[in-house]
N, C-alpha and C positions, 0 to 999 in steps of 0.2 A: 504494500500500500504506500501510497507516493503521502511524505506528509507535505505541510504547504503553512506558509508561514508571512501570517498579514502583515504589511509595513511597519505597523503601530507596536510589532517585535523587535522593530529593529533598535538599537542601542542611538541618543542625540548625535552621536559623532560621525556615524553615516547615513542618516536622515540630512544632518547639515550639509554632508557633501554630497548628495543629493540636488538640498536645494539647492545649493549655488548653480547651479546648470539653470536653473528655472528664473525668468525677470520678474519683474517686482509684480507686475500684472498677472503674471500666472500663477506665483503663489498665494495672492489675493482670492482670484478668483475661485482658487481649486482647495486652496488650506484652509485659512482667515473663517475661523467663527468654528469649525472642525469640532474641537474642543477645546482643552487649556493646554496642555503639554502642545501642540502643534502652533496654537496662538503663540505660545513661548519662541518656541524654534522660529516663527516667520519673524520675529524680531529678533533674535539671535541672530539671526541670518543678515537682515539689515543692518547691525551693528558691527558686523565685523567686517573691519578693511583686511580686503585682498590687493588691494590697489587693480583692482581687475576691471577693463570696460564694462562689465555688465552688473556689475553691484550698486546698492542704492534705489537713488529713483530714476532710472534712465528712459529719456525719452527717444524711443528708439525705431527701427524700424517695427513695422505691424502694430502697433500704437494705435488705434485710431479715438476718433473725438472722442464715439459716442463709449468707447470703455475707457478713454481719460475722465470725461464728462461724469462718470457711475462712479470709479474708484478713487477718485483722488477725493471729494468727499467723505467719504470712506475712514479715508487716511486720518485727514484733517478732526475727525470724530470721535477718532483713538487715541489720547492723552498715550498710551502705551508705544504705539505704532510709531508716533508723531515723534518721541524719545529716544526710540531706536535709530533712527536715518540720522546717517550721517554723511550722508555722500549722494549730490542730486547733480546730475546732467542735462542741460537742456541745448538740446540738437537741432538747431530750424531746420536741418535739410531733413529730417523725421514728421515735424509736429509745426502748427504756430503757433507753440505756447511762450515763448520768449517775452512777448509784451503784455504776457500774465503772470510776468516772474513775481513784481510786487504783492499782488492779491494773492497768488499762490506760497510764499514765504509769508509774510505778515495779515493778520487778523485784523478787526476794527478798532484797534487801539491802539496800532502799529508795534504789537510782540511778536517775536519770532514763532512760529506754530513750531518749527524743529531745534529744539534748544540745545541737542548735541551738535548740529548739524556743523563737518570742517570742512569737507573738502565741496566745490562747486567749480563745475565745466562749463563752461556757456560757449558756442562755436554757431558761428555765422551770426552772428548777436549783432540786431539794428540798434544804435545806439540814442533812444529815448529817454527822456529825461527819467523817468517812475525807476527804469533801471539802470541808472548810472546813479540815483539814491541806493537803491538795494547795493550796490557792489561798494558805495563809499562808508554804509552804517557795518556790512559783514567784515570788510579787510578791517576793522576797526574794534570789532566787540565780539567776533565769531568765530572769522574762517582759519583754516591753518596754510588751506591749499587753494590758488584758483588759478583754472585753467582761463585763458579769455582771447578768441578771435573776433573781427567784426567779420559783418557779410559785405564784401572790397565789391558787389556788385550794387548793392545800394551805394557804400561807399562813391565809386566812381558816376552815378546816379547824382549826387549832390556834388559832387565837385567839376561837374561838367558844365552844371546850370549856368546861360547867360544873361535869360530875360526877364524870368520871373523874379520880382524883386522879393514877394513873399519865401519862394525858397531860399534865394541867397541869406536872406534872415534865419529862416530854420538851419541852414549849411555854418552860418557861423556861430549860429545858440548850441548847435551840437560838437561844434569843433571844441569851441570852449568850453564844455562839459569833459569832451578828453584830455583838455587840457589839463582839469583839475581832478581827474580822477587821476592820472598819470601820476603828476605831482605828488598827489596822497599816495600812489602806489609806493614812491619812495621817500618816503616821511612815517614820522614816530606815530601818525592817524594811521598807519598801518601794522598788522600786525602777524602777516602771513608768515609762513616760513618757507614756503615754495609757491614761487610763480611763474606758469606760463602765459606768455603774452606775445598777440604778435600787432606790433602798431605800423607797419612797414608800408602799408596801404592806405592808410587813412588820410593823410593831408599832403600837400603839394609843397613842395620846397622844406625850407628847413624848422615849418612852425612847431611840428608839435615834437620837435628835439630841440627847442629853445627854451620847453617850459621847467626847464628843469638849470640851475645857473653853475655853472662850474667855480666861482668863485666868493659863494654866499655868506661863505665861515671863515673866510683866510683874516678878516680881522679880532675875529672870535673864536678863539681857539681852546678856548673852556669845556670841561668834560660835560657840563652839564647843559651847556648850549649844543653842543654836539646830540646830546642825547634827545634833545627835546626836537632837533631838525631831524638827525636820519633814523633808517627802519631798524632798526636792532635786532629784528627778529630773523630779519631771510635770511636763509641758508642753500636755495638751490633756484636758480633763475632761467630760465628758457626762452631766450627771449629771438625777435625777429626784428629786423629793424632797418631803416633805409640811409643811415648818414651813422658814420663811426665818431662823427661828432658829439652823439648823444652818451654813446657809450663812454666817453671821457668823461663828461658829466658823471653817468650811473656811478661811476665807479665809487664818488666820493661820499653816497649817501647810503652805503648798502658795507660796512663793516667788517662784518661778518658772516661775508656771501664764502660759500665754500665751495658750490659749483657753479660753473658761468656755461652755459651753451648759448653761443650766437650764432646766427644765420646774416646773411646781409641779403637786403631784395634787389639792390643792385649792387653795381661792381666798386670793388674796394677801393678804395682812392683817397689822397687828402680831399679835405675838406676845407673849406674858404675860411671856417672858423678856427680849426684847429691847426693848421698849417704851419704858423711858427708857433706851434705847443709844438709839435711833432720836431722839428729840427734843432728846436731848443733842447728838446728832450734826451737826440739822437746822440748830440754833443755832450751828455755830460751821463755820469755811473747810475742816477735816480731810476728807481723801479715804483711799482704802486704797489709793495709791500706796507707802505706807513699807512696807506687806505684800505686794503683790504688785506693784512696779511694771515687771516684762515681761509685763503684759496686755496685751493687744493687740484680743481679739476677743471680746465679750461678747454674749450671745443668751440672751432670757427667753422662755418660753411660760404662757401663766398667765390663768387667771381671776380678773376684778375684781367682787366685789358690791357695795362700795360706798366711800363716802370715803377710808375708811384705807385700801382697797388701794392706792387713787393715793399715799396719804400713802408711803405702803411703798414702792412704784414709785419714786416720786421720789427717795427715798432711798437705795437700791440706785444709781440712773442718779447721784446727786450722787459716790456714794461713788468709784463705775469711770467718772468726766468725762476721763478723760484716755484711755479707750480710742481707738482708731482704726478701729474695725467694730462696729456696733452694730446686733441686729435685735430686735426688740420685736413680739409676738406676743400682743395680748389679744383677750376675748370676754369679754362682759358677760353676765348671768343672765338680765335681763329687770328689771321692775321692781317692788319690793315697798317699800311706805310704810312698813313697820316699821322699812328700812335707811335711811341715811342717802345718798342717794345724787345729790346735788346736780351731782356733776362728771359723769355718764354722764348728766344731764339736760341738760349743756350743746346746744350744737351746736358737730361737731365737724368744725372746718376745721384749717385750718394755725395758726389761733390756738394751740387746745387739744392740738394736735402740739407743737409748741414749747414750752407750758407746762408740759403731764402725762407725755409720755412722750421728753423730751429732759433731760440736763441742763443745771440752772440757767447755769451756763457750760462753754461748749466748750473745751478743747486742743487735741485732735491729732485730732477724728472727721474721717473721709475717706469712709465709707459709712457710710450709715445705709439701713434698711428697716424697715418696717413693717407691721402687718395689723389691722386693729379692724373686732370686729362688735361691737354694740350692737341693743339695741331702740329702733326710734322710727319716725316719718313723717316722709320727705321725697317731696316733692314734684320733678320734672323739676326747675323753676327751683331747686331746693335742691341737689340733684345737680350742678350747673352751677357753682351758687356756692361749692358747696365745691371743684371741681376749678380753679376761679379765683383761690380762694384762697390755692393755692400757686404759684400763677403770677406773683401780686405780691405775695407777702410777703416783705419782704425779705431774712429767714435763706434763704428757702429758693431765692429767687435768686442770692443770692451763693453756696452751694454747689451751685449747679446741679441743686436737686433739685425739679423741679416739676412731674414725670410723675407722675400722683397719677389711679389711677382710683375708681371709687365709684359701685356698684352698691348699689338698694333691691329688698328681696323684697317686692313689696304681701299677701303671702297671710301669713307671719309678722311681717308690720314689722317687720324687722330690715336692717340698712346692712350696706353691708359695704365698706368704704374701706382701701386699700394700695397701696402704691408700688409702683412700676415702675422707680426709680432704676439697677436691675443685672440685671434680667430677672428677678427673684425671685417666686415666687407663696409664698399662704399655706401654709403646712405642713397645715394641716388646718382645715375651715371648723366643727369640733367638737372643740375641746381635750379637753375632758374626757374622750373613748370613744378617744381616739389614744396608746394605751397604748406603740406600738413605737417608742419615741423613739431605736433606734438607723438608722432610716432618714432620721433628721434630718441635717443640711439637705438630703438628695436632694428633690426636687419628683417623682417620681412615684406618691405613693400620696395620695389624697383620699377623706376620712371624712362623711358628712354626716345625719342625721336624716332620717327618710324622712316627707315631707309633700309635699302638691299643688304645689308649687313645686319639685319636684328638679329636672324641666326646665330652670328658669328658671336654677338651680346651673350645671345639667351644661351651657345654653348658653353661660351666661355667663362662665363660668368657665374648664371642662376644655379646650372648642375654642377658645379665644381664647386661652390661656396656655400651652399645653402641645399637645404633640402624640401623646404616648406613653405616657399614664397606665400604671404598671406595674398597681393594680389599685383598682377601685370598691368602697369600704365604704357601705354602706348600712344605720342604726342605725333601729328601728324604734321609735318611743316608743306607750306604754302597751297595748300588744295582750296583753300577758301574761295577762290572764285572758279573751281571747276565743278563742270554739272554733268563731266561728261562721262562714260564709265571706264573703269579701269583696271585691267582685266589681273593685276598684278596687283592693285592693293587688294581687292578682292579675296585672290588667293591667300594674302598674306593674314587678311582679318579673318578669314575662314579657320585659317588651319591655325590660327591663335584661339580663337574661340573654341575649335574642340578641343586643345592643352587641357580645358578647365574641367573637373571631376562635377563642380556643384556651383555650378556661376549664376553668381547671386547679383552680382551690381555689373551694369554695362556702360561705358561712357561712350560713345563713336559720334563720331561731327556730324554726320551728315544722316539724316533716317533713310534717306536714297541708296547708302549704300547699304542697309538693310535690307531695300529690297533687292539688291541686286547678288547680294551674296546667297540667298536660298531660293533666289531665280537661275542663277549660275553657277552655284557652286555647291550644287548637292550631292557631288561625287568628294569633296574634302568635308564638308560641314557635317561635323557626329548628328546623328540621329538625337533628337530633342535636347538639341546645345541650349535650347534660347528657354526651356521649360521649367529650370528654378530661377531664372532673372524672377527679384523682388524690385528692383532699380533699377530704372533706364533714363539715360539721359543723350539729349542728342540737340543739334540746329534741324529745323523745320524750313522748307519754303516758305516765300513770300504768297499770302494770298492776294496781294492787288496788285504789286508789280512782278515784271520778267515772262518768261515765256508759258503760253497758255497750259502745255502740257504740264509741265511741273508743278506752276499750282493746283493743278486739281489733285494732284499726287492725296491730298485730304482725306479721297475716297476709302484709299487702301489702310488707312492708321489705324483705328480701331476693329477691323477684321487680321490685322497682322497681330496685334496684340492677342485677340481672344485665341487664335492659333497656337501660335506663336511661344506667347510668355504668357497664359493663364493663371499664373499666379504672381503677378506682378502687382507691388503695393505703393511704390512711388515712382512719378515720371516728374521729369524737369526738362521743360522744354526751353528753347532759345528762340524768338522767331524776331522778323525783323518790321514785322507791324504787329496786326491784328492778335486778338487770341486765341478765336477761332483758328481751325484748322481744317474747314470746307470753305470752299471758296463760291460768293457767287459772282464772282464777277465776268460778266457775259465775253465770249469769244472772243477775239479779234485776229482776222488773218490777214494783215498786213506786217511786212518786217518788222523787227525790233528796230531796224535804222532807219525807219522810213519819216519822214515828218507827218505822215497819217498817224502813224503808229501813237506817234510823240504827243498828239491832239487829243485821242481816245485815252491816256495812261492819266492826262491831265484833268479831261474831265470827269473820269472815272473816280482822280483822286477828290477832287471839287465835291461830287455826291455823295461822298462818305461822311461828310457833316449835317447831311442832312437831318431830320427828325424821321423819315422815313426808314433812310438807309441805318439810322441806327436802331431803327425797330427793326429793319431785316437781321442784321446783324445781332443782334440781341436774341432773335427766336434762331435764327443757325445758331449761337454760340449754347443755349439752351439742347438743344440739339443735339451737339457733337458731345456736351459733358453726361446729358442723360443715356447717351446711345455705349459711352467708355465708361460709365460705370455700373452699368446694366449688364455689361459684356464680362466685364473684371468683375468677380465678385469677392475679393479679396485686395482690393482697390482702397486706400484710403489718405493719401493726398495726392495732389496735382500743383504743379511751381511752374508758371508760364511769365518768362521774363519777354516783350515785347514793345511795344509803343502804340498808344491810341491816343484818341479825340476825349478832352476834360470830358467832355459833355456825354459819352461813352461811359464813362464812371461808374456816376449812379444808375443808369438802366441795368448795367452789369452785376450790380450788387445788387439790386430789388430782384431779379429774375433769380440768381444765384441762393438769397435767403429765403425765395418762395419755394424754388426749386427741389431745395434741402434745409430744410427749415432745422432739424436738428446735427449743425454741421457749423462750423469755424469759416469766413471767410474774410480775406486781406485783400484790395485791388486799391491801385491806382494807376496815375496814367503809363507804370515802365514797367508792373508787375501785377499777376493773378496767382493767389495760393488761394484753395480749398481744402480744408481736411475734414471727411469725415470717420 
């Protein structure tokens, strides 16, 4: 007789590891109220940091309204529940809950509902006044940890505005709002001990790296004035950032930073402000030991175009010589005569290791790593010479660091040289498009340009270093204005796509070549590749301009999906108007170059302001959203970045709230999110 043995046997310590597999939502749903011992454990489970993405309250994929709408009351009703959470995540590209952060933290009296609560994530975070409050009272009286991006797509949304003088108001009420949360990020009103942050997007020139003064306390050099200006608490900073200007400021208000990771969003360089700090600097022994001397772990990622970035580099590495973990992380542009670019001409062995990206003298380094690409031609015997070079040189024999590999692309002429000293691979073989620098240092995610050589990447590289890439970014350079097919990227996206065991999230430019790859390529394309995508994201045609056949392409989107990807729960589309995705805009066969043509596009555009034309467009748009979520029954938001007519607006939300009356909706004139 077979016995059998119900869960409620099992001992708290593998119930717990249990739940951790399960999100906060499903042990609500499936535990919560159970009995008491299971009551216990769902907040057991909340309480304990794993440091793990899915702990806490994560708003995450499959999320939808109407079980945020059910449970998080729920939550808020359990003094118990409310105790336990200490770690909540809010992901716009999941949920639009971000501009319910306030009401969802604080009650009508403004008390924290979660009073352990330390750590908080916010990523793609529009930056509103209610929550640039919540993040100035938590770094202040709560958090230990906060993660925080903005969303650089609204970002660039208000910083593009020329006419509208009402937004230019809102663009500078919000600039200033990051001014002074910045600020307080580094001041004693803060009181995190680790923070990621990435500001690198958010303002144009050099404002919001001057909110911070390099010179605020040189006349005040009192412990206690020191104390009451800087943060005392950070100990681990991730930060991202557009001007190495800022970072000479950071330095002097953060103590007792013990790890520093930066990224640069452009390429390294002096800077207008700090330009004779840096030469002043270069000339005399002074390091930023007196400002920060418990550093311990320093980590740069950054593009070099030419001389001065080295100059730059160097200076930074002379400044933190006394670190004891060091990882350096460049790529080179390629090469242009106009720059000055003599040191990425060299050739680069253990020489130019030692020279450009170490400091002039060591202390305390115990690891070092490394990753350089560059343009150039080597040859096998040059590849040799260089992995020989650290074999017998003698820094890098005396610290036993002479595991030095070095691979050449012959199709891009580009190196690509990095150590092996700690089993470390490069963070991304494309700095500039590797925007999620909070996956840094993990090694599973790889970014790369898409060229006749991926192969050469993905052999060289992926199966030789790594075993379990979490996922393959693949950036496509200059296709943007082609419509036409391509029989080679085709193959290339095909047979990337079958790679994947359980492909969950899909990014591809163009939805066209969607269809062109399981129109064409059903002898490479596995059998139901596209059937776990949860996420798809892609550019859409124009519905009122460009060639007739393309826009109607509308027809095919929501029968591809229900095929296709049936369990698909968030899309994010790109389009270059309307939000619709069926077009009614009547024929025309005349050229696209013809001055006929040119008349009909015109007044075509002309009718679209009408009162009419936005009641047609308003019942199509009604349409196309009731026909994609009717089809997807596991469907629960929609992100349509585009551009319309003000007056488009409100018909768009009154049909939207009739539509789905129990459902979240955000529109304006450059965006549409829906989640239900």
């Amino acid at each position: 007789m077979i016995s059998r043995t119900s869960i409620e046997a099992l001992p708290n310590e593998i119930l717990l590891k249990i739940l951790s597999y399960l999100s906060w939502y499903d042990m609500l749903t499936s535990l919560w109220s159970l009995n008491i011992r299971f009551d216990y454990l769902v907040c057991s489970s909340f309480s304990i940091d794993r440091k793990l993405s899915n702990t806490g309250l994560v708003f995450a994929l499959g999320l939808s309204y109407n079980k945020f709408a059910r449970l998080f009351p729920l939550i808020l009703e359990c003094p118990s529940l409310c105790s336990s959470i200490q770690r909540i995540h809010f992901n716009e590209t999941n949920s639009i809950a971000c501009d319910l952060m306030y009401e969802l933290l604080f009650n009508d009296k403004k008390i924290l509902h979660f009073p352990n609560l330390k750590s908080l994530i916010v990523t793609k975070c529009q930056p509103m006044e209610p929550i640039i409050q919540c993040f100035s009272y938590l770094i202040e009286h709560q958090l230990d940890e906060l993660t925080l991006t903005f969303d650089e797509r609204m970002i660039k949304y208000y910083i593009n505005i020329r006419r509208n003088l009402s937004k230019i108001s809102n663009k500078a009420q919000r600039t200033a709002m990051i001014k002074q949360l910045v600020s307080q990020l580094f001041s004693s009103r803060c009181h995190l001990t680790s923070l990621r942050l990435d500001i690198s997007k958010f303002f144009v020139g050099y404002s919001i790296h001057k909110c911070l003064s390099s010179n605020s306390y040189s006349s005040l050099n009192s412990t206690e004035y020191r104390n009451q200006l800087f943060c005392l608490t950070l100990r681990r900073l991730h930060i991202r950032l557009k001007h190495c200007c800022f970072l000479e400021s950071l330095i002097e208000y953060v103590p007792n930073l013990e790890e520093l990771l930066v990224a640069m969003n452009l390429s390294l360089k002096y800077d207008v402000d700090n330009h004779l700090n840096i030469e002043k600097n270069q000339q005399s022994n002074r390091n930023w030991f007196n400002k920060v001397s418990k550093l311990r772990f320093f980590s740069l990622k950054a593009l070099i175009n030419n001389d001065g970035g080295f100059h730059c580099l160097k200076w930074l590495l002379n400044n933190l010589n006394y670190v004891e973990k060091l990882q350096i992380h460049l790529k080179g542009d390629g090469f242009d005569e106009r720059k000055s670019q003599t040191i990425w001409k060299s050739f680069i062995d253990a020489n130019f290791v030692r020279q450009y990206c170490l400091p002039d003298t060591i202390i305390n380094l115990i690891h070092f790593d490394f990753y350089i690409c560059s343009q150039g031609e080597l040859s096998f015997n040059d590849i040799e010479m260089i992995k020989n070079s650290f074999r017998n040189h003698s820094f890098f024999l005396y610290y036993q660091w002479t595991n030095v590999n070095c691979l050449f692309d012959p199709i891009m002429s580009y190196q690509h040289i990095f150590s092996s000293f700690t089993n470390t691979f490069p963070i991304s073989l494309h700095i500039g498009n590797d925007l999620n620098i909070f996956n840094w240092p993990k090694m599973g995610r790889f970014c790369w340009n898409l060229y006749p050589s991926l192969y050469f990447i993905l052999r060289g590289f992926v199966y030789k270093s790594t075993s379990n890439p979490s996922s393959i970014t693949v950036y496509t350079v200059n296709n943007y204005a082609s419509i036409r097919r391509n029989s080679l990227r085709e193959k290339v996206l095909a047979h990337l796509i079958s790679m994947t065991v359980q492909l969950k999230y899909l990014r591809i430019e163009r939805f066209e070549w969607l269809l062109d790859i399981v129109e064409h390529e059903t002898n490479i394309l596995r059998t139901n590749a596209f059937r776990t995508v949860q996420y798809a994201e892609f550019c859409f045609p124009s519905i009122h301009n460009g060639d007739t056949r393309k826009i109607c392409d509308g027809k095919h989107f929501v029968p591809f999906f229900s095929k296709y990807m049936p369990h698909l729960q968030r899309l994010r589309l790109w389009r270059q108007d309307d939000f619709p995705w069926t077009s009614i805009r009547p024929p025309c066969d005349a050229d696209q170059r013809s001055n006929r043509y040119g008349c009909f596009i015109l007044r075509w555009l002309k009718s679209l302001k009408t009162p009419e034309s936005i009641a047609q467009h308003t019942t199509i748009f009604e349409h196309d959203l009731g026909q994609l979520f009717e089809a997807l029954k596991e469907f629960k938001l929609i992100d349509i970045y585009g551009e319309i007519h003000y007056e488009k607006v409100e018909s768009y939300r009154l049909m939207t709230e009739t539509r789905f009356p129990k459902s979240r909706v955000e529109i304006d004139t450059s965006r549409f999110r829906l989640w239900i």
